[in-house]
C-alpha positions in Angstrom: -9.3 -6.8 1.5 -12.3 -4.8 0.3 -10.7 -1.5 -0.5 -14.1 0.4 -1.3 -15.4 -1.3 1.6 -12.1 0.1 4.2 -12.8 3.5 2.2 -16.3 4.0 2.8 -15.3 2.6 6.6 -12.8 5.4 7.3 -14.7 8.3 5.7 -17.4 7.6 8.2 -15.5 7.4 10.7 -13.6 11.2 10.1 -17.5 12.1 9.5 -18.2 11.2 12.8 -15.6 13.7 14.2 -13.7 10.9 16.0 -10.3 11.8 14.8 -10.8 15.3 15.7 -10.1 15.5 19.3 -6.2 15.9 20.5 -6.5 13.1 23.1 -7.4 10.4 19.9 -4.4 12.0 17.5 -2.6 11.5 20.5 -3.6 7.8 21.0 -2.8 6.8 17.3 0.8 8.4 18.1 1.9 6.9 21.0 0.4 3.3 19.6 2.9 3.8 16.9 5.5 4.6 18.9 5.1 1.5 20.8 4.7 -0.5 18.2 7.9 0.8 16.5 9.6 -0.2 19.9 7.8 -3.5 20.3 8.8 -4.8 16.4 12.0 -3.1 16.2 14.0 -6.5 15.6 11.2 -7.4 13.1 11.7 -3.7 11.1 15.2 -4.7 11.2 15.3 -7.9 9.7 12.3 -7.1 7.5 15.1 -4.2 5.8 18.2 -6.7 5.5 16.0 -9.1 3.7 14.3 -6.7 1.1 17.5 -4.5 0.7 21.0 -5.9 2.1 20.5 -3.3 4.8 22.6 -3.9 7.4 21.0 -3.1 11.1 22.9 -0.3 12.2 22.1 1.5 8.6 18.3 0.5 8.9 18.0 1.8 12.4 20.1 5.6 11.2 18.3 6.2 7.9 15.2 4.5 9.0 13.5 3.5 12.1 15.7 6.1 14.4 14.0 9.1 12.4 10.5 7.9 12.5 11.0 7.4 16.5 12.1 11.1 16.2 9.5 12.0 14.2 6.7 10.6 16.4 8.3 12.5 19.6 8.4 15.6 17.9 4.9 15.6 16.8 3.9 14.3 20.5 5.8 17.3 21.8 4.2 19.9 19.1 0.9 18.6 18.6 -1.5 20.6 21.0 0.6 24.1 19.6 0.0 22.5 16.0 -3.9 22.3 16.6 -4.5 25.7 18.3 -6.2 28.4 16.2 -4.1 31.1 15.0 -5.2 34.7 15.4 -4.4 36.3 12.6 -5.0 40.9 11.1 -8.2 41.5 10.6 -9.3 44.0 7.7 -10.0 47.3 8.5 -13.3 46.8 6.1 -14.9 43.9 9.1 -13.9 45.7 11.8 -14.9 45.0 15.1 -14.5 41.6 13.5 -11.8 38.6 15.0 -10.1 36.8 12.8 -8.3 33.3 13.2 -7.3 30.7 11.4 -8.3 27.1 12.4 -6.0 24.2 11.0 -8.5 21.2 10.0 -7.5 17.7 8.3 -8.7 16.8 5.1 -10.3 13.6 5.6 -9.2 10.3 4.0 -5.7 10.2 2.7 -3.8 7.5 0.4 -0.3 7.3 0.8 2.1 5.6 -2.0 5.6 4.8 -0.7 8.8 3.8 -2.6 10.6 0.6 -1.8 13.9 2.6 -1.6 13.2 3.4 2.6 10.4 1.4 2.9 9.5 2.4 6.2 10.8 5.9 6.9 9.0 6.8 3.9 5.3 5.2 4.8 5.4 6.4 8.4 6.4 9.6 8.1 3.5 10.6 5.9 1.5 8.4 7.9 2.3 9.9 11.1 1.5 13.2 9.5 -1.7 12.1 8.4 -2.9 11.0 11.8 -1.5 14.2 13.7 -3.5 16.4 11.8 -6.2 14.6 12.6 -6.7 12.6 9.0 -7.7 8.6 8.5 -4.9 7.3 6.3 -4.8 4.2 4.2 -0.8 3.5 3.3 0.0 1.4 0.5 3.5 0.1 0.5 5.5 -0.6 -2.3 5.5 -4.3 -3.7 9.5 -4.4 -4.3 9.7 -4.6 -0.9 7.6 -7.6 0.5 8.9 -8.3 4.1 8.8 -4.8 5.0 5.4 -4.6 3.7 4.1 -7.4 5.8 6.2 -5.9 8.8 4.8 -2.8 8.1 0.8 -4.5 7.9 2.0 -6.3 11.4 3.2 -3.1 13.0 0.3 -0.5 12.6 -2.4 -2.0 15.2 -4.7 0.8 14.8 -8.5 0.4 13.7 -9.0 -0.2 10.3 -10.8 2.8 10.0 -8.1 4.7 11.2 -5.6 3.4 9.6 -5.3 0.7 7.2 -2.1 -1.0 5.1 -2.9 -2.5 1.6 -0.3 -5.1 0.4 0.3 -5.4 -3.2 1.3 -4.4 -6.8 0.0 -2.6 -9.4 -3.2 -4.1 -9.6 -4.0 -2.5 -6.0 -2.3 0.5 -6.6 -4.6 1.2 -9.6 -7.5 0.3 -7.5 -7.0 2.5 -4.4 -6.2 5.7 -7.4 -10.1 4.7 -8.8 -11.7 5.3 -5.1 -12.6 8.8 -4.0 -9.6 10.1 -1.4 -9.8 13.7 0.0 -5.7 14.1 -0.2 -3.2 11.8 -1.8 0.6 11.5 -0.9 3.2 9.8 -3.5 6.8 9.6 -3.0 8.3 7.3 -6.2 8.8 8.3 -9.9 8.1 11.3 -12.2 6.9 9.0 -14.6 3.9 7.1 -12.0 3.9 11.0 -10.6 2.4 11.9 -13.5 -0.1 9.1 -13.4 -1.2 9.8 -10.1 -2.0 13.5 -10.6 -3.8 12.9 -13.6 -6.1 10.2 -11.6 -5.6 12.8 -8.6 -6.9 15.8 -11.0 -10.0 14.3 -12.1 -11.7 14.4 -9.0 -10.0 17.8 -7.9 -8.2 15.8 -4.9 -5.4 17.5 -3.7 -1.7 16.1 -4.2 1.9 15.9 -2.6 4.1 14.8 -5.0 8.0 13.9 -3.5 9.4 12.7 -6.8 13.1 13.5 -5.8 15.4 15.8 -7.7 19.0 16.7 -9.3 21.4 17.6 -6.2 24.2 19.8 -6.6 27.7 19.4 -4.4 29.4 23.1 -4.4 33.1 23.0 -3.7 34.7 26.1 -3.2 38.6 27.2 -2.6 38.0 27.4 0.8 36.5 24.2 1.8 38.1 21.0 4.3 38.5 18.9 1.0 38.9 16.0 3.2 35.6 16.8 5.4 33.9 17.6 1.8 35.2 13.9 0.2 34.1 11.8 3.0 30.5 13.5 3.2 30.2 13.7 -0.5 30.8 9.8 -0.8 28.7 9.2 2.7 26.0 10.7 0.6 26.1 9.1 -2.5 26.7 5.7 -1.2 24.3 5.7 1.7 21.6 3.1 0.9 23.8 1.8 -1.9 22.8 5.5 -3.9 18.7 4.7 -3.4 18.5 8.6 -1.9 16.7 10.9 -4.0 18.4 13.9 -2.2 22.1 12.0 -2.8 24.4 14.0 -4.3 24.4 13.4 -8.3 27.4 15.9 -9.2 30.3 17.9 -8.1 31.0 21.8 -8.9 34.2 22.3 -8.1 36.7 25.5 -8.6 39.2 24.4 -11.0 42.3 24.9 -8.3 41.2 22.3 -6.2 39.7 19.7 -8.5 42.4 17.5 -8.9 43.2 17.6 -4.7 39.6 16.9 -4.5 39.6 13.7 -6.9 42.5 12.5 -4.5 40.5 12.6 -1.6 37.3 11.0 -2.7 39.7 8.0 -4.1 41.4 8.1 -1.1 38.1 7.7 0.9 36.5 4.9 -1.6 40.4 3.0 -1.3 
């Protein structure tokens, strides 16, 4: 695939004002919702064969949240796109004032391998519902869901376009001009993405996970706090960057809470 060649394609394209309308964002949704429906099985398998990850877990932490996702943006989407009225200075008075949400233009997105698909199509899905062209690179540690991934999105290329690969492409797609750039993975590549990000002033989301605290007071279920601490952490064999990564626990019911949680792991 020529990337500079898809770039220059779908920056036309949002030039031409095709993506604007609410009818079109409302096309690209419902096509991936149908295609979501229509590859299921194929999401599925694509998930046990990168990760271990059983069906019923693929479908919970992954594909039932990105069928939710769409519906709620279907459902919000002509609210979303209204223009707000908003004070007006007393200094432009008679003056109106409103604010008028527009998309940027051409967005990258950089997903992680750890949900492979929940986290490319919910930033994709964003992209598109604001009215943006998106090209979604996913990550390389996880090939099959890659390709199902590729197979899934049937939208124009200048819409939307997935690039399979490693490093090399990865590299490549952070060297072409993008108006907004969205990165879910490491703080280490984080850091490498802004600074390619920062020297063309394009705008950044950077989802580079985080430290999460468990609080357990004197007056918690200790039982319903074990089993949804350990859900947590084990979920996705402990690939969540919002899992929990330690405990503070009041002293009085630290040792009845190490019971429980080796009670629940037994």
């Amino acid at each position: 695939m020529d990337l500079s060649h898809v770039t220059a394609r779908q920056r036309a394209y949002f030039r031409s004002g095709a993506t604007l309308p609410l009818p079109a964002r409302r096309r690209a949704l419902e096509a991936l919702l149908r295609g979501l429906a229509d590859r299921e099985d194929a999401l599925l398998a694509a998930l046990e064969a990168d990760l271990g990850k059983p069906p019923m877990e693929g479908y919970m932490t992954e594909l039932g949240l990105v069928r939710e996702e769409l519906r709620f943006h279907l459902k919000h989407l002509a609210r979303w796109t209204r223009p707000l009225r908003v004070p007006t200075p007393l200094a432009h008075f008679p003056a109106r004032s409103t604010v008028r949400p527009e998309p940027y233009g051409s967005v990258l997105i950089l997903s992680p391998w750890n949900y492979p698909v929940q986290l490319s199509l919910m930033p994709l899905i964003g992209a598109l519902s604001a009215g943006n062209c998106a090209v979604l690179k996913p990550s390389a540690y996880a090939p099959a869901c890659s390709r199902a991934l590729a197979e899934l999105i049937g939208l124009p290329l200048e819409l939307a376009a997935v690039v399979e690969g490693g490093r090399a492409e990865n590299q490549a797609l952070l060297d072409l001009p993008f108006d907004y750039i969205f990165f879910t993975g490491s703080p280490s590549v984080g850091r490498f993405v802004m600074e390619r990000a920062a020297a063309r002033l394009t705008p950044v989301t950077l989802e580079l996970g985080g430290k999460s605290p468990v609080i357990v007071a004197r007056d918690a279920d200790l039982s319903l706090a074990a089993r949804r601490i350990l859900f947590g952490k084990l979920l996705n064999a402990g690939q969540t960057c919002v899992a929990p990564d330690y405990v503070l626990a009041q002293r009085g019911v630290l040792p009845e809470l190490i019971r429980l949680l080796q009670k629940e792991l037994a």
